[in-house]
FIKOLZA-1660 file (N, C-alpha, C; in steps of 0.1 Angstrom, whole numbers, plus 5000, padded with zeros to 4 digits):
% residues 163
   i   px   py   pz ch aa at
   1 5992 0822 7947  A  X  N
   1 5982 0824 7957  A  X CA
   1 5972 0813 7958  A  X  C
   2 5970 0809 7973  A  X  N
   2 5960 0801 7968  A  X CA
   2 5949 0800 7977  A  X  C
   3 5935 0799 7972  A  X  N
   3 5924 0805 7976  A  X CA
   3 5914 0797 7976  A  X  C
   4 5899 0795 7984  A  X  N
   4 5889 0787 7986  A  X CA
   4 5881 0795 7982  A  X  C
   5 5870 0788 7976  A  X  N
   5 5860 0794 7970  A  X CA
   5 5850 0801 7982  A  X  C
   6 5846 0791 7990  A  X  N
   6 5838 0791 7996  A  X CA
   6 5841 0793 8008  A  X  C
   7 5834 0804 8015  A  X  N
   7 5840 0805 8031  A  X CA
   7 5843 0792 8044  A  X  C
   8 5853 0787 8048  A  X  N
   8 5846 0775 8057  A  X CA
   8 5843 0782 8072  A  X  C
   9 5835 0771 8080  A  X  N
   9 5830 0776 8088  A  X CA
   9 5840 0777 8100  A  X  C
  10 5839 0786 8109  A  X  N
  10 5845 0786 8123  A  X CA
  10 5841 0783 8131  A  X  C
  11 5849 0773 8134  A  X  N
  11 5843 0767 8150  A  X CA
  11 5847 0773 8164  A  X  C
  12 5841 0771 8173  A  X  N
  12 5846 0777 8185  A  X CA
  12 5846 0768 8194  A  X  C
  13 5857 0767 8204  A  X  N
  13 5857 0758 8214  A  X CA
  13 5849 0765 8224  A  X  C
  14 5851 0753 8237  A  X  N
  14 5838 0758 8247  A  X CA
  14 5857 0764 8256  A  X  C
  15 5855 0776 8266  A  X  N
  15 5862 0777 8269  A  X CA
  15 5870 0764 8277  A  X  C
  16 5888 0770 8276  A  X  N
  16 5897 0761 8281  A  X CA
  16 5903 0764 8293  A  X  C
  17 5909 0758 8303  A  X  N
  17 5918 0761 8311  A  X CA
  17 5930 0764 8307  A  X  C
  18 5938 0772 8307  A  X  N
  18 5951 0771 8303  A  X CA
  18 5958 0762 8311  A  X  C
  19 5968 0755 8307  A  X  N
  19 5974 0745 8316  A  X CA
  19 5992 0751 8312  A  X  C
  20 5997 0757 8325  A  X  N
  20 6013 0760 8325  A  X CA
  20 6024 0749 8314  A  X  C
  21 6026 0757 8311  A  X  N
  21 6038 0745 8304  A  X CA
  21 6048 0749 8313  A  X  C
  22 6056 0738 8312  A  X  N
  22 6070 0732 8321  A  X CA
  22 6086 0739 8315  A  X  C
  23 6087 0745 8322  A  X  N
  23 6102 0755 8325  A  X CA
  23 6109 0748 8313  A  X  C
  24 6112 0732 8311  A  X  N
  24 6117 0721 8308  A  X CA
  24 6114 0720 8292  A  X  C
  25 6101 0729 8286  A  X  N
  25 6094 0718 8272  A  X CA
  25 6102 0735 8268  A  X  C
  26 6104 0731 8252  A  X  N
  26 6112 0744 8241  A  X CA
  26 6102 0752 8237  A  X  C
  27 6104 0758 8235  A  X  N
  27 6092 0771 8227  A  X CA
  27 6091 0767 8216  A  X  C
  28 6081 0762 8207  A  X  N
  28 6078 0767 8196  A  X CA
  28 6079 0747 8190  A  X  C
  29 6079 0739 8200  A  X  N
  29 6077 0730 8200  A  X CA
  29 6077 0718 8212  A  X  C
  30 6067 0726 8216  A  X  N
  30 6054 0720 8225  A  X CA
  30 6046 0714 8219  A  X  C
  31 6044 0698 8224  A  X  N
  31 6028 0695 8221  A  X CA
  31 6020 0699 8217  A  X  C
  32 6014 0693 8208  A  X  N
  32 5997 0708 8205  A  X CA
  32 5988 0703 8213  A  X  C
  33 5990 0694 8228  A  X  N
  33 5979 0688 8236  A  X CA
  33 5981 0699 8245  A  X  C
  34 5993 0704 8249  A  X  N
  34 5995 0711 8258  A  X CA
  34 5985 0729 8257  A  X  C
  35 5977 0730 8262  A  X  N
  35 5975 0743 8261  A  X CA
  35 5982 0754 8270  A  X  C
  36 5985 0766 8262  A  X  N
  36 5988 0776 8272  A  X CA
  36 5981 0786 8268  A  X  C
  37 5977 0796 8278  A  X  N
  37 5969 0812 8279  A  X CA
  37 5979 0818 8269  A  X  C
  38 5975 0824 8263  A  X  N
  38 5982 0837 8250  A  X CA
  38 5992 0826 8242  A  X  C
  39 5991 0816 8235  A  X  N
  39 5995 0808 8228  A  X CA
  39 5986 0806 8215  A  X  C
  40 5991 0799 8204  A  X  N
  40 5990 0798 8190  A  X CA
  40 5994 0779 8193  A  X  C
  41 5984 0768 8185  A  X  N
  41 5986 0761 8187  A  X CA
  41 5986 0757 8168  A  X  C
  42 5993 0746 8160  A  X  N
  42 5993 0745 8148  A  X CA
  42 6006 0736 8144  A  X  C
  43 6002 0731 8131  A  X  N
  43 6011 0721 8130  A  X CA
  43 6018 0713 8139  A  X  C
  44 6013 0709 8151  A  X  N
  44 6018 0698 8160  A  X CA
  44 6026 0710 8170  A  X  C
  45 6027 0720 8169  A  X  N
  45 6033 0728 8180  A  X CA
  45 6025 0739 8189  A  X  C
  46 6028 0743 8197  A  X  N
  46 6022 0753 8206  A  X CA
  46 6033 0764 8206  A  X  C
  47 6032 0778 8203  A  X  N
  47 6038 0787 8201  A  X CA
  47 6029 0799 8214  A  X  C
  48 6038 0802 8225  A  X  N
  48 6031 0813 8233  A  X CA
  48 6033 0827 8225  A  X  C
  49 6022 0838 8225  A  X  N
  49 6022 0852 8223  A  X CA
  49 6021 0861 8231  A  X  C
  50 6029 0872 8223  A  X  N
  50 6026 0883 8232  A  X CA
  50 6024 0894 8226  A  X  C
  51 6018 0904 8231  A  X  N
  51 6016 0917 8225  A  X CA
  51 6024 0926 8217  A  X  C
  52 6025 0927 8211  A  X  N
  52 6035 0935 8202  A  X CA
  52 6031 0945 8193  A  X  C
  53 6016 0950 8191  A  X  N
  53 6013 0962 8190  A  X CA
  53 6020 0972 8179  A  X  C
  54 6024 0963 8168  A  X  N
  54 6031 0975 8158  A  X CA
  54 6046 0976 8155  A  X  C
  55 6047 0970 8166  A  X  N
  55 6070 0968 8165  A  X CA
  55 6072 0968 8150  A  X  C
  56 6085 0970 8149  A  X  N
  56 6087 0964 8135  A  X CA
  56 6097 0955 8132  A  X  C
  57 6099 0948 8147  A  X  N
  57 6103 0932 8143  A  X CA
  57 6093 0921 8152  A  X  C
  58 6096 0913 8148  A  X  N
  58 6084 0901 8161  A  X CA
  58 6096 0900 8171  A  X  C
  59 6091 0899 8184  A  X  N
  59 6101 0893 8195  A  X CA
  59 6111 0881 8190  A  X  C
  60 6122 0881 8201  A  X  N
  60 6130 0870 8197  A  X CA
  60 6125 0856 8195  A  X  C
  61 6115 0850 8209  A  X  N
  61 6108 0842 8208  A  X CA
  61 6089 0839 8205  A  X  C
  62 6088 0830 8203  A  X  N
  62 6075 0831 8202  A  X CA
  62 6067 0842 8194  A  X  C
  63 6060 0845 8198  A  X  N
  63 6049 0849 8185  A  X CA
  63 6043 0865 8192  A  X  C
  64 6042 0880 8182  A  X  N
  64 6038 0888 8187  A  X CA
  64 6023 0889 8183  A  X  C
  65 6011 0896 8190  A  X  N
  65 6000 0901 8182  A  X CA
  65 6005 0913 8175  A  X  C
  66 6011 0918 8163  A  X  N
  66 6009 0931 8160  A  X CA
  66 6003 0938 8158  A  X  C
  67 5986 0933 8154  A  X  N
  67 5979 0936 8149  A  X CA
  67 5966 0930 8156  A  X  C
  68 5954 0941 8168  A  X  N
  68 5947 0927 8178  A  X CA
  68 5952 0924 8185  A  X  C
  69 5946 0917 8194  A  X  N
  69 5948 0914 8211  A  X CA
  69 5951 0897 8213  A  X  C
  70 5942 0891 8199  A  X  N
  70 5946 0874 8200  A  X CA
  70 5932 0873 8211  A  X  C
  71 5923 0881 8212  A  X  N
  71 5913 0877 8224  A  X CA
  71 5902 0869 8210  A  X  C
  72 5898 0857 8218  A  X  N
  72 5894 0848 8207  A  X CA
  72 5877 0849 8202  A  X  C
  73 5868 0862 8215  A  X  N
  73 5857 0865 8217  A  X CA
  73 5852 0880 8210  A  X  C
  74 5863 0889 8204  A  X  N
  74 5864 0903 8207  A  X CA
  74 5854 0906 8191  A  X  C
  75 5856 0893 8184  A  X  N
  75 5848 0900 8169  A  X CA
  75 5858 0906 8161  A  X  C
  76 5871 0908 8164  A  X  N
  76 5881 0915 8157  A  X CA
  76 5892 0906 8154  A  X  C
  77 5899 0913 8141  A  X  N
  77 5907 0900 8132  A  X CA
  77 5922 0906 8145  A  X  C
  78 5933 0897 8143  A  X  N
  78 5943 0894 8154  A  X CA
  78 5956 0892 8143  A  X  C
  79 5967 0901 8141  A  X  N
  79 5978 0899 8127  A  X CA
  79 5991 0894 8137  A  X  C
  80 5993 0876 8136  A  X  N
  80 6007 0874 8146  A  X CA
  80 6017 0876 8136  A  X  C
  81 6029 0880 8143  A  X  N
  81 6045 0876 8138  A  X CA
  81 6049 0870 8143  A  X  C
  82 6061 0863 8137  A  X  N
  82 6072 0857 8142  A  X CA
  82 6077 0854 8135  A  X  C
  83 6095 0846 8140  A  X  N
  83 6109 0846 8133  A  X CA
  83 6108 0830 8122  A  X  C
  84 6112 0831 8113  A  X  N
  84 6116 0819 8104  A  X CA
  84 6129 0822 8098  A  X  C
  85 6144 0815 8102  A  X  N
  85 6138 0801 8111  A  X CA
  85 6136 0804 8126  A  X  C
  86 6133 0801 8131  A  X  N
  86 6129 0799 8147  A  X CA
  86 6114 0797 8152  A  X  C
  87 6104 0801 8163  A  X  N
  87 6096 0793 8165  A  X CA
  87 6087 0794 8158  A  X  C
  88 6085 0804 8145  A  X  N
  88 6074 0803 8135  A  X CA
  88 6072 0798 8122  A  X  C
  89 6086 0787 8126  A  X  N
  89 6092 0781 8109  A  X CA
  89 6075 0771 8106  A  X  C
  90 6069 0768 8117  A  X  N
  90 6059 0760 8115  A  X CA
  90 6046 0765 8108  A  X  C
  91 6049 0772 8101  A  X  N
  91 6042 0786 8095  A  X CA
  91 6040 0782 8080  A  X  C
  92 6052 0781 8077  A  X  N
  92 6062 0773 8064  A  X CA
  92 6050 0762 8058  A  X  C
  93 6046 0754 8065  A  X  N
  93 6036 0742 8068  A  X CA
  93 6027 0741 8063  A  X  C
  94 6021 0751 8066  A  X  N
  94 6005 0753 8070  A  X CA
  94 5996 0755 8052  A  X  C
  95 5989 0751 8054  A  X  N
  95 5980 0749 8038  A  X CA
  95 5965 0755 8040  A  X  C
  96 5957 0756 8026  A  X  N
  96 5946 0755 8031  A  X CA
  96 5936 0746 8034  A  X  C
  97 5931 0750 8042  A  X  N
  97 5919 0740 8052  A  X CA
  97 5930 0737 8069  A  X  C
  98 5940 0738 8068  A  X  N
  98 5947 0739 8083  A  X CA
  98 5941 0745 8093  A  X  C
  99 5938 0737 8103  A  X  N
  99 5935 0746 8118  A  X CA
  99 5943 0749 8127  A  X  C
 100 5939 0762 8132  A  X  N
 100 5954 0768 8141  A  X CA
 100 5943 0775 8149  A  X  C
 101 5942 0768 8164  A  X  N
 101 5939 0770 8175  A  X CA
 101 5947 0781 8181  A  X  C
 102 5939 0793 8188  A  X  N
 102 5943 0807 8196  A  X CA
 102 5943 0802 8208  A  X  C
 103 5943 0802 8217  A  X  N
 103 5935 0805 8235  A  X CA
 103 5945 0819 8239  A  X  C
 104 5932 0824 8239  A  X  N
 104 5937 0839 8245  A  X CA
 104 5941 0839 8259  A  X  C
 105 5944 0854 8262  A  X  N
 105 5950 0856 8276  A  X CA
 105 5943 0852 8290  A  X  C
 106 5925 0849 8285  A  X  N
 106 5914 0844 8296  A  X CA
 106 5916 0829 8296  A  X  C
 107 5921 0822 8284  A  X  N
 107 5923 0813 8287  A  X CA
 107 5912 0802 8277  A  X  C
 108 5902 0814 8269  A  X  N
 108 5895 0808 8259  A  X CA
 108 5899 0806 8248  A  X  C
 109 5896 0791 8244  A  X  N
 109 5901 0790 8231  A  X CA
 109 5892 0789 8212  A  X  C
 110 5900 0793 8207  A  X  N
 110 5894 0795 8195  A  X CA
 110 5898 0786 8181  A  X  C
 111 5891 0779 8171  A  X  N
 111 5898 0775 8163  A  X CA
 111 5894 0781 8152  A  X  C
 112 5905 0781 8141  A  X  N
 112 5900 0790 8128  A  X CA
 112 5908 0778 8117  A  X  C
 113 5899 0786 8102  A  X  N
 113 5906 0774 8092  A  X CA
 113 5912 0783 8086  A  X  C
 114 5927 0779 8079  A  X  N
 114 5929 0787 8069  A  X CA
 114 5920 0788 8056  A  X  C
 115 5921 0798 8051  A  X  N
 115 5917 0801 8038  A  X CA
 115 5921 0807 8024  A  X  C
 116 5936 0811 8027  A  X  N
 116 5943 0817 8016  A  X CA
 116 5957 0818 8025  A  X  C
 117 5965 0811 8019  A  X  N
 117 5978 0811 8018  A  X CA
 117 5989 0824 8011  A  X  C
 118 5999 0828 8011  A  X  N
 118 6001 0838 8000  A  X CA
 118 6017 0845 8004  A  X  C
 119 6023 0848 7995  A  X  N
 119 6036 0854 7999  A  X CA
 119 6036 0870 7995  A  X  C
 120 6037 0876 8002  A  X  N
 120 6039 0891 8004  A  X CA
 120 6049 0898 8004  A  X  C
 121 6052 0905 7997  A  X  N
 121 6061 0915 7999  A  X CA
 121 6063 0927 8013  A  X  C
 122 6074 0933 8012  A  X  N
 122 6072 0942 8024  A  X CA
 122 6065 0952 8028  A  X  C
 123 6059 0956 8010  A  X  N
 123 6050 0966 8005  A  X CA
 123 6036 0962 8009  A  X  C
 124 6035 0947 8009  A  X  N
 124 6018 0945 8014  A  X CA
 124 6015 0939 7999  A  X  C
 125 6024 0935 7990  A  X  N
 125 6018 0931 7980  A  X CA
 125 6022 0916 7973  A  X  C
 126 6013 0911 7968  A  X  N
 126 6014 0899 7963  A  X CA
 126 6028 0892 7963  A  X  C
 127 6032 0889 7959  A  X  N
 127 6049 0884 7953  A  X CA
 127 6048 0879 7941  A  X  C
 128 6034 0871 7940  A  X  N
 128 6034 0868 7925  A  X CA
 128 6021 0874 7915  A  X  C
 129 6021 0886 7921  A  X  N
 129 6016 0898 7912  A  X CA
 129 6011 0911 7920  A  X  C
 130 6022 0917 7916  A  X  N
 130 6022 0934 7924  A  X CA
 130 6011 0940 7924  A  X  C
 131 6004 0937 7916  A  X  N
 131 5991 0947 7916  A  X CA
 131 5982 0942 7924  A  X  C
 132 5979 0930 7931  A  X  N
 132 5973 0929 7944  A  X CA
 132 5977 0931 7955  A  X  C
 133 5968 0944 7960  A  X  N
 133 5974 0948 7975  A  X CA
 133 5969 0936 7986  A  X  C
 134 5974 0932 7993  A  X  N
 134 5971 0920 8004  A  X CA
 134 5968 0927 8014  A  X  C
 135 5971 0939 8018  A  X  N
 135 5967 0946 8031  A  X CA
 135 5958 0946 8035  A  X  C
 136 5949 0953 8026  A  X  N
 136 5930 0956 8028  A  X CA
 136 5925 0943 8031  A  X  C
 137 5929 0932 8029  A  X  N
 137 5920 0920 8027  A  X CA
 137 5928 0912 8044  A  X  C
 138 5941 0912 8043  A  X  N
 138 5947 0907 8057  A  X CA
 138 5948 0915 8066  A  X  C
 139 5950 0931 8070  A  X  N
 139 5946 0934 8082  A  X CA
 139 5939 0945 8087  A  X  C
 140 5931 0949 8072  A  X  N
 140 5916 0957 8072  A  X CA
 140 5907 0953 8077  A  X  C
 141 5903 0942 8069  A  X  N
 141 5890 0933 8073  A  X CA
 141 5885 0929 8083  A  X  C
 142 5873 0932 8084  A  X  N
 142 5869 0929 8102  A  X CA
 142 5864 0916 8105  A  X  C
 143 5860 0916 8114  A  X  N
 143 5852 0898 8118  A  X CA
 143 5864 0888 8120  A  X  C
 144 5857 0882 8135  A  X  N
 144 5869 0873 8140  A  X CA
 144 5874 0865 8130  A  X  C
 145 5887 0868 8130  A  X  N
 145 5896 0864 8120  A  X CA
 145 5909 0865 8127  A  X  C
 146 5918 0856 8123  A  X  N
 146 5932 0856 8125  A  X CA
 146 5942 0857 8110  A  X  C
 147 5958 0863 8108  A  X  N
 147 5966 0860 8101  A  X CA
 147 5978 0858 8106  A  X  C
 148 5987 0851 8102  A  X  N
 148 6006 0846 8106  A  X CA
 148 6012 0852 8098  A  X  C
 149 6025 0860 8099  A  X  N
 149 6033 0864 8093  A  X CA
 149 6043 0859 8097  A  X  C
 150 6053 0856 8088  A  X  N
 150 6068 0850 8091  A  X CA
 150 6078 0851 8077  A  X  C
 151 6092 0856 8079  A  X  N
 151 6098 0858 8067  A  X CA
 151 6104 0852 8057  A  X  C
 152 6102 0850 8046  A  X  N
 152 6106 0839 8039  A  X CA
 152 6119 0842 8031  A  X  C
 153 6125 0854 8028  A  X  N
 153 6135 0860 8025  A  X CA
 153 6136 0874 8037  A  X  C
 154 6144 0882 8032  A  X  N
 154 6144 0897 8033  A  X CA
 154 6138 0906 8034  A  X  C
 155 6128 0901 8018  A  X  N
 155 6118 0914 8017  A  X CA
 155 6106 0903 8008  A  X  C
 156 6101 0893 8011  A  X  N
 156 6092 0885 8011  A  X CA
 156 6087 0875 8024  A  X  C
 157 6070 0876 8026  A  X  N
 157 6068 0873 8040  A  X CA
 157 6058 0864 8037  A  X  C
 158 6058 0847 8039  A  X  N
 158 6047 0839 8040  A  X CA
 158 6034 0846 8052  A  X  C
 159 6022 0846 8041  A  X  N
 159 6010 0850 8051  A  X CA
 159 6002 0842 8052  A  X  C
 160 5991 0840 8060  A  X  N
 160 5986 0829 8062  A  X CA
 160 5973 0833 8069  A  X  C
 161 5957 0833 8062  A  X  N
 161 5949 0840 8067  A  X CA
 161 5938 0830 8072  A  X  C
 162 5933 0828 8085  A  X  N
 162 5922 0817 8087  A  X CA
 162 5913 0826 8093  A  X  C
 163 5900 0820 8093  A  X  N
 163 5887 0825 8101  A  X CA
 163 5880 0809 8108  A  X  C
% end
């Protein structure tokens, strides 16, 4: 597990326009200059979202909210999914202190830092010690916050929690 002492700060952008991406660019590796409305931007890609609300798989493509709306103003934490491999392998990547830009469905965007990296079991717990529940801390916790989920095996899931 790995963890920052110290909270870092969150920045906020001034709102954005969303700008359409082209019929023509791949999912899940788009430009990170490109913005789109209800997208996840990180590691050099732009990944679009969608609502997903509790499924118990992420959509085929792109990225679900399961947890939160992904609204970047609401004061409430936002839990995405998505497939590894496919467009959330960029997930894999991500460290702490990484920024991973939201712009919600208005079209405002948000930036957050990570701050704890960590692999999870299906149970909600640590992988490299069962007796930490990860739940309460990744999708209890309130205050604008974001987390990524994506599968690293079967029944272990890279998590990835920024504010």
């Amino acid at each position: 597990m790995e963890e920052s002492a110290a909270e870092p700060p969150t920045s906020e952008s001034e709102a954005t326009t969303a700008t359409p991406a082209s019929s023509e660019e791949k999912v899940g590796s788009r430009p990170e200059s490109t913005v789109v409305a209800s997208s996840l931007q990180f590691a050099g890609v732009s990944i679009p979202f969608v609502q997903s609300q509790g499924v118990g798989a992420a959509p085929a493509t792109g990225a679900g909210a399961w947890l939160g709306t992904g609204n970047t103003t609401d004061g409430a934490p936002t839990h995405f999914i998505g497939h590894n491999p496919g467009d959330f392998s960029a997930v894999m990547s991500l460290g702490v202190g990484a920024v991973i830009t939201v712009t919600d469905g208005n079209g405002n965007a948000r930036s957050y830092t990570v701050y704890e990296v960590i692999d999870v079991t299906d149970d909600g717990y640590n992988n490299n010690d069962l007796t930490d529940d990860v739940y309460p801390r990744m999708l209890d916790a309130g205050g604008e916050r974001i987390s990524l989920q994506t599968c690293i095996t079967d029944t272990v899931n890279r998590c990835v929690l920024a504010r």
